[in-house]
C-alpha positions, -999 to 999 in steps of 0.1 A, spaced: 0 0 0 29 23 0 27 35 -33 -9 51 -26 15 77 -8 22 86 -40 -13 104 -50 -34 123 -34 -54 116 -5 -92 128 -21 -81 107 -49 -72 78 -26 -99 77 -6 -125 78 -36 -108 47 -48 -111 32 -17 -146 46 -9 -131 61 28 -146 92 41 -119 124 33 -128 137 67 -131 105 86 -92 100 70 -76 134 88 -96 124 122 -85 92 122 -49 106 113 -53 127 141 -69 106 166 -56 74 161 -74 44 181 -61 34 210 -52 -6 212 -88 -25 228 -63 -42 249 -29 -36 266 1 -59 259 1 -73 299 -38 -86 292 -29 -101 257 -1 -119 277 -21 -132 306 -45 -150 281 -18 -162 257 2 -175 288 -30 -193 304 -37 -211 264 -1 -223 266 -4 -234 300 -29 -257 292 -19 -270 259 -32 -246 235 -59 -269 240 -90 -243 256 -113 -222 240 -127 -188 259 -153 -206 284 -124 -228 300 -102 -198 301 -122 -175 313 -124 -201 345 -84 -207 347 -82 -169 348 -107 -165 378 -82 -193 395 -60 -174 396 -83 -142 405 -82 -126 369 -114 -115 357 -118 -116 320 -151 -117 298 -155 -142 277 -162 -117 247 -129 -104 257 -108 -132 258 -128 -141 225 -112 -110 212 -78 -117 225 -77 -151 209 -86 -139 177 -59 -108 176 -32 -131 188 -43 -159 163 -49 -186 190 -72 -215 181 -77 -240 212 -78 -275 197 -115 -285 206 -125 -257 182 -112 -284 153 -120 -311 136 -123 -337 163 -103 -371 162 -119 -405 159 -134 -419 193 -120 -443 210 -114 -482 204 -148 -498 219 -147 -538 213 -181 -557 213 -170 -591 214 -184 -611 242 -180 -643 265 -216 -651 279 -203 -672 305 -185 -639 327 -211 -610 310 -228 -591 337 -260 -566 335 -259 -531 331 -262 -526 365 -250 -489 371 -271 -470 342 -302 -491 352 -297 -475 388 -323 -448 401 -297 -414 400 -300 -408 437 -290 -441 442 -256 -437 416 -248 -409 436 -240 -434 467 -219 -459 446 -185 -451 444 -178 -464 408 -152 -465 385 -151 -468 347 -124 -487 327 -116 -492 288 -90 -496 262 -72 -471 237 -48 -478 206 -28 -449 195 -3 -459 165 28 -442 169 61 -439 146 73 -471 158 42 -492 166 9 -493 179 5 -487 221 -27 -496 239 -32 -475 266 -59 -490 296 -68 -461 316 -97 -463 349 -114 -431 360 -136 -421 391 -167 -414 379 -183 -391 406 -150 -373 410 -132 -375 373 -99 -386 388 -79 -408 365 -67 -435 389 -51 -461 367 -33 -456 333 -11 -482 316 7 -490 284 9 -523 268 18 -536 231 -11 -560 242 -48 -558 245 -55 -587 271 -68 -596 301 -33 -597 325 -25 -556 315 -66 -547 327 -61 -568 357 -26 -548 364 -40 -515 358 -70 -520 382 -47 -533 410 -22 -509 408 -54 -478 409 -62 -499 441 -29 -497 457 -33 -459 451 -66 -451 457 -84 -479 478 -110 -501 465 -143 -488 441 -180 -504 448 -184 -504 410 -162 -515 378 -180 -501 344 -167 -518 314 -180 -530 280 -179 -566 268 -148 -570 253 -128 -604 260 -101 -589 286 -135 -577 306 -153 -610 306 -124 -632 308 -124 -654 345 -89 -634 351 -108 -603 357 -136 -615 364 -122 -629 394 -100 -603 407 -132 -582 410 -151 -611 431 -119 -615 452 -121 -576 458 -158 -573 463 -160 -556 436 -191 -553 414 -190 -556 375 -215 -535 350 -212 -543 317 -223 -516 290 -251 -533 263 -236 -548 231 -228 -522 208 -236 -491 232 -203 -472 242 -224 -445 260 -233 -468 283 -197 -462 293 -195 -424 288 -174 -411 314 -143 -432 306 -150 -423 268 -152 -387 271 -120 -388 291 -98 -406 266 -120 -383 233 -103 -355 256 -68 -371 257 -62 -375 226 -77 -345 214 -54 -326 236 -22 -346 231 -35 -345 191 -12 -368 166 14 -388 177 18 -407 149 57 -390 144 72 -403 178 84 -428 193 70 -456 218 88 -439 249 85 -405 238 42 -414 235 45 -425 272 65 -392 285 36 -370 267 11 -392 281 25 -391 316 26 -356 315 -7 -351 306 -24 -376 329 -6 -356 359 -16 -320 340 -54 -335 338 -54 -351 376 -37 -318 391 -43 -285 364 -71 -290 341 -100 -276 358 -132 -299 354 -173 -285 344 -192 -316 359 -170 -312 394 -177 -275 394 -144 -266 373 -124 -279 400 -95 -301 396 -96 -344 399 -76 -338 426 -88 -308 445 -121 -331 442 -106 -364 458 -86 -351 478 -96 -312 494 -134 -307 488 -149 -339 483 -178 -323 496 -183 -300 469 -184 -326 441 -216 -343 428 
């Protein structure tokens, strides 16, 4: 646009169809920036903070964490001028691995879903599942058990195997950590019905639900969590097997300790478990 310099302004602005007058005020008055450079940095260093993954509503409530009061519209704003995009404002990634395959002899009901809500709300259950993730090398499953009530992840495991021995490893290991659950939710697939875990729940007094063939809501909770994992990790398809299980274990301990949480009243996993367990539904 430099060379417009070269001809007059009426002229220019006639071409451009800008008011003459409007031009000089402007030239004279010239707007002053909507926001300062110390409230562009506070949102651009919360959206880094949690992964460049957040859009304005989430942000707007890691802000008020940390006593920063922003409106969405303006953190809207922000976003655009700085060019940020949070990742759930893309094309989403493929759900997870859900396997339908089933061995009558261990399949239980759907006990937890067929439950009254006052009476889920007493049950302490967890939910547990499989993910496959290919990376450069090869493909790792990933077996991953959450609280339900209080969205803490409590078990999370790798394998190069989908079987029976890695579920019953993950679940024992959440138990050493965080005590025993009422409730296991799981779907039908063979590691879930096999007598291996089928027993270790028994010998636990522990009680198995079993989503309906082909229904992965049944099964929401621990579906929405890995939907949000890998959306917020996004492709790992370029590195290697351990460098997929440093980014996972770094994000498992972000989401348990950092990433705030709408259905717990945007608290954390852990503030819920551990602090206010009062204040979580």
């Amino acid at each position: 646009m430099e060379h417009l310099t070269e001809y007059p302004v009426r002229i220019v602005c006639r071409v451009l169809n800008i008011n003459e007058q409007r031009y000089y005020y402007r030239r004279k008055n010239p707007r002053k920036p909507r926001y300062t450079e110390e409230e562009k940095n506070l949102v651009k260093e919360m959206f880094i903070k949690h992964n460049r993954s957040f859009g304005r509503r989430m942000l707007k409530v890691c802000l008020q964490r940390d006593n920063i009061v922003f409106s969405e519209k303006k953190i809207s704003n922000i976003m655009k001028e700085l060019g940020l995009v949070g990742k759930y404002g893309r094309p989403r990634i493929k759900n997870v691995y859900t396997c339908e395959e089933t061995s009558e002899k261990y399949v239980s009901e759907n006990i937890y879903n067929e439950m009254p809500e006052e009476e889920q709300d007493k049950v302490n259950a967890w939910a547990i599942d499989f993910t496959e993730q290919k990376t450069a090398e090869k493909k790792v499953y990933t077996c991953a058990i959450i609280d339900i009530k209080r969205k803490v992840l409590v078990g999370n495991k790798q394998s190069f195997k989908m079987d029976a021995q890695f579920a019953v490893d993950t679940l024992e290991e959440a138990i050493r950590k965080y005590g025993k659950p009422d409730m296991i939710l799981s779907d039908r697939g063979p590691q879930f019905t096999s007598k291996l875990f089928q027993s270790t729940l028994k010998e636990n007094g522990i009680i198995s639900s079993m989503s309906r063939p082909y229904r992965p809501v049944d099964n929401i909770f621990i579906e929405t969590f890995f939907k949000s994992m890998k959306t917020e990790i996004g492709s790992v398809k370029h590195y290697t097997v351990e460098q997929y299980k440093m980014i996972v274990e770094y994000w498992t301990n972000y989401y348990n300790t950092e990433r705030p949480h709408s259905s717990i009243g945007y608290l954390t996993p852990h503030e819920c478990f551990y602090e206010k367990q009062s204040f979580c539904h």
